[in-house]
MARDREN-503115 format. One line per field, with one value per residue (C-alpha): residue number from 1; x, y, z negated; residue in three letters. Coordinates in nm, 4 decimals. Layout:
BEGIN
seq c(NUM:...)
east c(X:...)
north c(Y:...)
up c(Z:...)
type c(ALA:...)
***
This chain:
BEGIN
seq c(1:2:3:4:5:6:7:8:9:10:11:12:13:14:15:16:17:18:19:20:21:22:23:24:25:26:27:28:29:30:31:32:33:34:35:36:37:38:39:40:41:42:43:44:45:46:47:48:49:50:51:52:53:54:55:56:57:58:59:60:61:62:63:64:65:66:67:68:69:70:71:72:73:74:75:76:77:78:79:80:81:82:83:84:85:86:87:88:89:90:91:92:93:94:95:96:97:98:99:100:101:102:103:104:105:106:107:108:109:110:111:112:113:114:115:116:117:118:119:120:121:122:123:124:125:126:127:128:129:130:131:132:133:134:135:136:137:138:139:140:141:142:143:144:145:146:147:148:149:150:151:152:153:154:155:156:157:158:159:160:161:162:163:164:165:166:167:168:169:170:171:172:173:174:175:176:177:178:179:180:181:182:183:184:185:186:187:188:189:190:191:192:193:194:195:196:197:198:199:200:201:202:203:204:205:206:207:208:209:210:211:212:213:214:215:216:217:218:219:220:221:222:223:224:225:226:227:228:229:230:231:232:233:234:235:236:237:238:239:240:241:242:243:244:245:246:247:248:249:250:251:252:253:254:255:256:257:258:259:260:261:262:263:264:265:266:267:268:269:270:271:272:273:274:275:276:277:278:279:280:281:282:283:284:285:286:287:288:289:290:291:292:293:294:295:296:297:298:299:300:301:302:303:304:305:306:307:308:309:310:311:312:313:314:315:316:317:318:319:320:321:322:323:324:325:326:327:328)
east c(7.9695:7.5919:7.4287:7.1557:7.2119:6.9024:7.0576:6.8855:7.0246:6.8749:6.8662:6.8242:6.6852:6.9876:7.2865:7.4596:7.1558:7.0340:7.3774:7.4355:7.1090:7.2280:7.5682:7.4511:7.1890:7.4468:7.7006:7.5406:7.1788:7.0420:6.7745:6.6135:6.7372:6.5350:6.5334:6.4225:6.3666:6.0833:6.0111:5.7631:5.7897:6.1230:6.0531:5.7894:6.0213:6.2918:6.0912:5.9968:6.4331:6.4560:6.1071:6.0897:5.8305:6.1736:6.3747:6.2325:6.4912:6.3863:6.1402:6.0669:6.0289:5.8808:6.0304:6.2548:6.5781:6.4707:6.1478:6.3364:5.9801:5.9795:6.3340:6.2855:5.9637:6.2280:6.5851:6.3941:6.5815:6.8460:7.2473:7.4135:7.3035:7.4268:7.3458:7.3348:7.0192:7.1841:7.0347:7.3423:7.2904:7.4992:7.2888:6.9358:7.1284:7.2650:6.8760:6.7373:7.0256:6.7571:6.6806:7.0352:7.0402:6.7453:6.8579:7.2153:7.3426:6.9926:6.9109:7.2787:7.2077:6.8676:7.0425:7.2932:7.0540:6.8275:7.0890:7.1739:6.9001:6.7822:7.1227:7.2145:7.5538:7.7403:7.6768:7.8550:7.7663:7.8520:8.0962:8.2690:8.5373:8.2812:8.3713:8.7161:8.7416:8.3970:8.3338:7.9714:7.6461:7.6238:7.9958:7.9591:7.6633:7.8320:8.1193:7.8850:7.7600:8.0957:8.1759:7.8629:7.9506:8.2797:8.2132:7.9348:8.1715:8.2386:7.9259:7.9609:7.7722:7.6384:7.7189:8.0403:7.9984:8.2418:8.2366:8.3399:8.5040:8.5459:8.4902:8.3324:8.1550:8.2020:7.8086:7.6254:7.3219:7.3811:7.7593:7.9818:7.9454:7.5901:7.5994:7.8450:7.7168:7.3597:7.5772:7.7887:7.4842:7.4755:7.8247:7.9911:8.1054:8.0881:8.3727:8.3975:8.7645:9.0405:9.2546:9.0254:9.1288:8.8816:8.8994:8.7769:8.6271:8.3570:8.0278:8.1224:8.5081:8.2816:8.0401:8.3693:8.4592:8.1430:8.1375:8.4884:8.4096:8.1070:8.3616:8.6712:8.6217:8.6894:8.4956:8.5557:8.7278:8.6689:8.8134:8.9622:9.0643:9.3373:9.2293:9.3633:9.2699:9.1738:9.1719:8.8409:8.9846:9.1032:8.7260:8.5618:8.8159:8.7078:8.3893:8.3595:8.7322:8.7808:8.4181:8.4859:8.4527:8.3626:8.4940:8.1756:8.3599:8.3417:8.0132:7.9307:8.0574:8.2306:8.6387:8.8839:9.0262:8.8886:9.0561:8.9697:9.2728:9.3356:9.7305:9.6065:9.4641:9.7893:9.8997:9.6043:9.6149:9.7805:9.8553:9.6583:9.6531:9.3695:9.4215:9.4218:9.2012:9.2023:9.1964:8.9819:9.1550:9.2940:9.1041:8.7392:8.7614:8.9488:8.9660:8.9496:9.1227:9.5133:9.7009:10.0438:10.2804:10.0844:10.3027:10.2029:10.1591:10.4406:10.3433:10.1709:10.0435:9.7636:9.5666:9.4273:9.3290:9.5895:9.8708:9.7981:10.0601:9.8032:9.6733:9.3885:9.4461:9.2213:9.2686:9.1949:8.8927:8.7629:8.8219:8.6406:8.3606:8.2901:8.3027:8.1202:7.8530:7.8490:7.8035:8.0948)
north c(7.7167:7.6673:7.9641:7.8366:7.4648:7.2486:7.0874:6.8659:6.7795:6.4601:6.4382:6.8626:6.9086:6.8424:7.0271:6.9895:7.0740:7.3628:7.5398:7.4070:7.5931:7.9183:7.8921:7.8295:8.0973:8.3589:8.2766:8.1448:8.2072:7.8311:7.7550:7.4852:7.4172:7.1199:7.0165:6.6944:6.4773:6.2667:6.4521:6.7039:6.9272:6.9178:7.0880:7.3083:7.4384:7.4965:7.7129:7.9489:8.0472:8.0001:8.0838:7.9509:8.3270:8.5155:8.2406:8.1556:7.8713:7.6683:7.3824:7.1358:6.7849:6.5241:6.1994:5.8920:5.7504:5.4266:5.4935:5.4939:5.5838:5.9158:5.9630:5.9676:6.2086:6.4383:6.3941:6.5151:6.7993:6.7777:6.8991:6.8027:6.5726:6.6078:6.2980:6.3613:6.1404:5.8563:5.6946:5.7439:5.6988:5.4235:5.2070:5.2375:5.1124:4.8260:4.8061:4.7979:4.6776:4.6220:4.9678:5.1065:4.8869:4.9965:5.3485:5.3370:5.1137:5.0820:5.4440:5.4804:5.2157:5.3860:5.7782:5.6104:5.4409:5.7710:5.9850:5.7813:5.6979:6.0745:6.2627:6.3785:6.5596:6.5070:6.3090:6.3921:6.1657:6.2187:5.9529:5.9374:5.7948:5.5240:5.3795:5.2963:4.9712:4.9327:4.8228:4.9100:4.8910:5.2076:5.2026:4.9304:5.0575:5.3733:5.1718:4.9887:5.2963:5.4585:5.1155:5.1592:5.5590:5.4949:5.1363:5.3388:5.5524:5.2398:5.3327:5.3724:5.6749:5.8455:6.1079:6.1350:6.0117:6.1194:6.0720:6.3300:6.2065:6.3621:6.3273:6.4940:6.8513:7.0864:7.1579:6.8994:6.7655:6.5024:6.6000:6.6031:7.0229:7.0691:6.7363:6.9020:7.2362:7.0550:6.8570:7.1526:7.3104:6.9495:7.0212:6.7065:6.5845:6.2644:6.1488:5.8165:5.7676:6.0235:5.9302:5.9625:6.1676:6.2961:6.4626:6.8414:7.0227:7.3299:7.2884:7.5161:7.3836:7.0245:7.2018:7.4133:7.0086:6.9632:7.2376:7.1699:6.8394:6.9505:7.1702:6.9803:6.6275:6.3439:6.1219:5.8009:5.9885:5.9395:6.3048:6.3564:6.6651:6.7904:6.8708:6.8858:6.6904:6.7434:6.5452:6.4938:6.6306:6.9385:6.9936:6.9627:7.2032:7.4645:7.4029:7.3690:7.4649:7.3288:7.0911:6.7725:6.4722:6.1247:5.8138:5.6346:5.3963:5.3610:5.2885:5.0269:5.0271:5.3230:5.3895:5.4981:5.7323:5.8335:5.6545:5.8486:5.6735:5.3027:5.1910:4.9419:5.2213:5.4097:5.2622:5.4671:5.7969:6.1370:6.4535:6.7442:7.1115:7.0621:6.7471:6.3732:6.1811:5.8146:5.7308:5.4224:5.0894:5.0237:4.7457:4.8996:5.1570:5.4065:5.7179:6.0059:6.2958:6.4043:6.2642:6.3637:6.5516:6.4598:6.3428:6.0071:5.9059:5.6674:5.2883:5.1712:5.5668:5.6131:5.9261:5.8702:6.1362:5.9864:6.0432:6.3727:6.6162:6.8968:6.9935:7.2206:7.3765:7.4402:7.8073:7.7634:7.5331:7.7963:8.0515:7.8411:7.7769:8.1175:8.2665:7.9643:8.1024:7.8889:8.0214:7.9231)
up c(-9.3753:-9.4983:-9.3231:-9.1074:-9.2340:-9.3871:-9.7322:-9.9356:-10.2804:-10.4887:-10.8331:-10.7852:-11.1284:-11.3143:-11.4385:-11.1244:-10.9428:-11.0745:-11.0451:-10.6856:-10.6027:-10.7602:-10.6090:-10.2811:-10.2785:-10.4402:-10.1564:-9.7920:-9.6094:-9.5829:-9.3514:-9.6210:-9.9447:-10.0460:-10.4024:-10.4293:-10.7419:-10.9358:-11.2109:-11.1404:-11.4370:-11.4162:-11.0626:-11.2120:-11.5097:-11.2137:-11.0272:-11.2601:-11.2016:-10.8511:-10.6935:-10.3195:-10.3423:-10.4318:-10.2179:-9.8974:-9.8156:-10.1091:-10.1277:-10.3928:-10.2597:-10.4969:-10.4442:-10.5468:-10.3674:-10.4284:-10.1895:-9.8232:-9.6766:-9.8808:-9.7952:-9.4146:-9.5045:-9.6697:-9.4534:-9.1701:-8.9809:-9.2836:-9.1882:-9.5155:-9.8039:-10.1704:-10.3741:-10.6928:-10.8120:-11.0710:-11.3864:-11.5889:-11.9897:-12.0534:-12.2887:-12.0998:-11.8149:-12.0295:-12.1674:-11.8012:-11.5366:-11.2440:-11.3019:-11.2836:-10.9996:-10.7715:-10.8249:-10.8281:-10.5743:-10.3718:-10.3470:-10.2146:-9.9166:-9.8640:-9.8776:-9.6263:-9.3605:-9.3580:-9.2754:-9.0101:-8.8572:-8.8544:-8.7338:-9.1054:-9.0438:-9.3756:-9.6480:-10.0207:-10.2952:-10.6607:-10.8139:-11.2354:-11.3913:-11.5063:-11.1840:-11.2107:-11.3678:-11.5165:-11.8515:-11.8572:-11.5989:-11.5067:-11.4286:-11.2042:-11.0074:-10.9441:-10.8042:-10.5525:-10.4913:-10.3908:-10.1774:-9.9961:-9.8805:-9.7944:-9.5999:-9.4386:-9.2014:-9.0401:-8.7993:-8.4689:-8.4886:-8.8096:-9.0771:-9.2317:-9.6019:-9.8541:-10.2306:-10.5041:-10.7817:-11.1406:-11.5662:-11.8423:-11.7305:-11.9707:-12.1176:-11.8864:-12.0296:-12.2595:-12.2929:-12.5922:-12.6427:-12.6904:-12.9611:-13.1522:-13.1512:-13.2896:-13.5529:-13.6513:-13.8448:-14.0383:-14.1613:-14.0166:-13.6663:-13.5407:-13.3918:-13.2206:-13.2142:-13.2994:-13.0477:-12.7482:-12.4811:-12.2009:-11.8377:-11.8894:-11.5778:-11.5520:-11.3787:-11.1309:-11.0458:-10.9677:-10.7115:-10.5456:-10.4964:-10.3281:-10.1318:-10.0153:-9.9113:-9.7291:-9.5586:-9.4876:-9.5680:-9.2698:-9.4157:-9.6100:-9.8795:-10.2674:-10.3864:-10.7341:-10.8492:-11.0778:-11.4204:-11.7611:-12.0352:-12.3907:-12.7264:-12.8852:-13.2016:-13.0659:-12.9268:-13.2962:-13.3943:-13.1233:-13.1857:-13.5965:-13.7754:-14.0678:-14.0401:-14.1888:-13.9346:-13.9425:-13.7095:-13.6524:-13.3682:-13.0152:-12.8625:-12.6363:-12.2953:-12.3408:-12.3209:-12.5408:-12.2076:-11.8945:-11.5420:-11.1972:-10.9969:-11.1037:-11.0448:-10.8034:-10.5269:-10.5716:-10.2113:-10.1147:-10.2581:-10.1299:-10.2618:-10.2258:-10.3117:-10.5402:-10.6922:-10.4758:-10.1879:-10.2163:-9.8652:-9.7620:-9.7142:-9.3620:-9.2594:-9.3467:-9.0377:-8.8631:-9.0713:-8.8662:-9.0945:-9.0562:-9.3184:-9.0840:-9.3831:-9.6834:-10.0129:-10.0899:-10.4817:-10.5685:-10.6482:-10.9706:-11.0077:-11.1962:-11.3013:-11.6730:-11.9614:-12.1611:-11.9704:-11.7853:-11.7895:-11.8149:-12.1679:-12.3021:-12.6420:-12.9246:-12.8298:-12.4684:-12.5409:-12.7726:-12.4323:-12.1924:-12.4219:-12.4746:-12.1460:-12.0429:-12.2764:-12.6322:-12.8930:-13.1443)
type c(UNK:UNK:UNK:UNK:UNK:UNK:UNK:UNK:UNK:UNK:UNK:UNK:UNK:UNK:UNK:UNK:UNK:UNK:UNK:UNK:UNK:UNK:UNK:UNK:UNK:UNK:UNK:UNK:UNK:UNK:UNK:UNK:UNK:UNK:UNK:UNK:UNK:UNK:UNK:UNK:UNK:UNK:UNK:UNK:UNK:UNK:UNK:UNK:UNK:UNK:UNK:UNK:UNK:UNK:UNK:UNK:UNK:UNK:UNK:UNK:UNK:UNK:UNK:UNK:UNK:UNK:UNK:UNK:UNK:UNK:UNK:UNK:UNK:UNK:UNK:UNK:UNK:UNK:UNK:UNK:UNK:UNK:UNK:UNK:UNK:UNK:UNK:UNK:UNK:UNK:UNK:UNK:UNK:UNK:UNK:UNK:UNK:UNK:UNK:UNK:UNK:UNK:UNK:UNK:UNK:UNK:UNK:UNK:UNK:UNK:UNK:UNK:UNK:UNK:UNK:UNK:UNK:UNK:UNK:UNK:UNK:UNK:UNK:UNK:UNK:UNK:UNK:UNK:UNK:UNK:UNK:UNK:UNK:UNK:UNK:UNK:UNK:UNK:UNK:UNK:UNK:UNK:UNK:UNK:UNK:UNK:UNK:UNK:UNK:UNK:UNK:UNK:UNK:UNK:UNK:UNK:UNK:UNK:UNK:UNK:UNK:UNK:UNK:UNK:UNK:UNK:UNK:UNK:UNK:UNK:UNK:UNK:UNK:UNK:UNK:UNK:UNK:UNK:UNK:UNK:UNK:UNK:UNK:UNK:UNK:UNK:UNK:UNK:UNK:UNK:UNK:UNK:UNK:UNK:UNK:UNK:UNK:UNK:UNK:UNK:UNK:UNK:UNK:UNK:UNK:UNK:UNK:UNK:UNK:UNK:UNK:UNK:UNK:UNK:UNK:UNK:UNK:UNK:UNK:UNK:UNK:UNK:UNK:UNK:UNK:UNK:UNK:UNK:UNK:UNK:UNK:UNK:UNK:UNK:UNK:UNK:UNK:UNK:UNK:UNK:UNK:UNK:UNK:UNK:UNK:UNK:UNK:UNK:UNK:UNK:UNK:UNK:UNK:UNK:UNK:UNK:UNK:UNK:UNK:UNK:UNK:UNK:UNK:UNK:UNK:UNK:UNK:UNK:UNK:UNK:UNK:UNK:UNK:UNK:UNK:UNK:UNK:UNK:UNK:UNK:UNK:UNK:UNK:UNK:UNK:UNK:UNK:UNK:UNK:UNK:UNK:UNK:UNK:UNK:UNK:UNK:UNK:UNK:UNK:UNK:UNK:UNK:UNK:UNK:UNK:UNK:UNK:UNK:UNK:UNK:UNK:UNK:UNK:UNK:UNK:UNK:UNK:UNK:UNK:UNK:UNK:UNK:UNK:UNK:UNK:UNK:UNK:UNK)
***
């Protein structure tokens, strides 16, 4: 699917990033695979895994999303863009909105008229539960930002733009796991509520989403996948049995349960064999993928951590941790 394409991924130094690049390498012969981010030590540190001397496909492009000039610099002779590039800690973005902003939602516009002013093939952007029914900045950037990709297949001509959809990654940076594996040694876990549920999906099932999309994908699609769901209580326990914890509340601007399908795009949503594509709203443009035979979701549907009818155990969490590599 990627052999002989030029992909460029931004935001390619994070935890997505980095095991996109490996995955990619490991499985398909790339023409270019161009990192690009702003942070150049972040490229430097990087490199010193995946070597563009060991990996002659690679190349590390310094650069931001909000500068469209330095875009058009990079996009050149590009097949497939992965956006990935977000400013996504909750409070900084409630600290510094214009920021979230110019990165968030204008960075998407700029990704979009790039790629289709310079023949980009397919577009996949990044999306999170954040943006379903936003109670916090960030959220509500991100759903601009998915507004903007799927309005954006509207052109006459241009890429097809799709947007991946999905919750907590097990072991991301700044995630849950790696916080309670550094509080663990401090003999008490913080918990912000005890009944808060959360989404629970690897690193590598969300970049098999990607690379499906990249594949398949008609564009104008916000894909959600099908994924159990764990209590926060039951992840202390894998992590620390028998630790004591303490409820320190719910933070600002964050939930109580993570929302990828809201009831009110149920009208919208089918059934597929990984999980469910919320198909744009008739109206916005003609979408070109065949829906012929696909189950429909029935009305009011919605697809929250609360009410999932897929579980993860204590026992399973402590499996998926380990293979995953913690050490528990």
């Amino acid at each position: 699917m990627l052999d002989g394409k030029t992909i460029l991924i931004t935001g390619g130094t994070g935890s997505f990033g980095k095991r996109f690049v490996k995955i990619v390498l490991e499985r398909y012969n790339p023409k270019k695979l161009i990192i690009f981010s702003r942070d150049e030590l972040k490229q430097f540190e990087m490199a010193q895994d995946f070597s563009p001397e060991k990996h002659d496909a690679l190349r590390y492009f310094i650069g931001d999303v909000r500068d469209k000039e330095r875009l058009y610099r990079a996009c050149r002779g590009v097949d497939v863009i992965v956006h990935a590039a977000a400013m996504k800690h909750v409070p900084a973005s409630e600290y510094n909105p214009t920021e979230a902003i110019k990165t968030n939602i204008n960075g998407a516009q700029n990704i979009i008229n790039v790629a289709a002013d310079l023949g980009v093939e397919t577009v996949v952007a990044l999306s999170t539960d954040k943006a379903v029914a936003p109670c916090n900045l960030y959220g509500a950037t991100k759903l601009a930002s998915d507004k903007l990709f799927v309005a954006a297949n509207g052109f006459a001509v241009g890429p097809k733009y799709s947007v991946v959809r999905y919750g907590n990654v097990l072991g991301s940076r700044g995630s849950v796991v790696p916080f309670f594996l550094k509080k663990r040694s401090e003999g008490i876990l913080p918990i912000t509520d005890e009944r808060m549920t959360r989404f629970w999906i690897t690193l590598d099932e969300g970049i098999q989403m990607v690379l499906d999309a990249i594949e398949n994908a008609a564009g104008g699609e916000i894909i959600v996948p099908r994924i159990p769901s764990m209590k926060i209580t039951d992840l202390a326990e894998a992590i620390a049995p028998g630790i004591k914890t303490e409820v320190v509340g719910i933070r600002p601007g964050e939930k109580l349960h993570e929302c990828m399908i809201p009831a009110e795009d149920s009208r919208n949503v089918i059934i597929t064999d990984k999980g469910y594509t919320i198909l744009p709203e008739t109206g916005v443009f003609r979408y070109k993928g065949n829906t012929e035979g696909c189950e429909r979701v029935p009305e009011g549907f919605a697809y929250s951590s609360d009410t999932n009818d897929e579980w993860i155990s204590v026992e399973e969490l402590r499996d998926i941790l380990t293979q995953q590599g913690f050490k528990l």
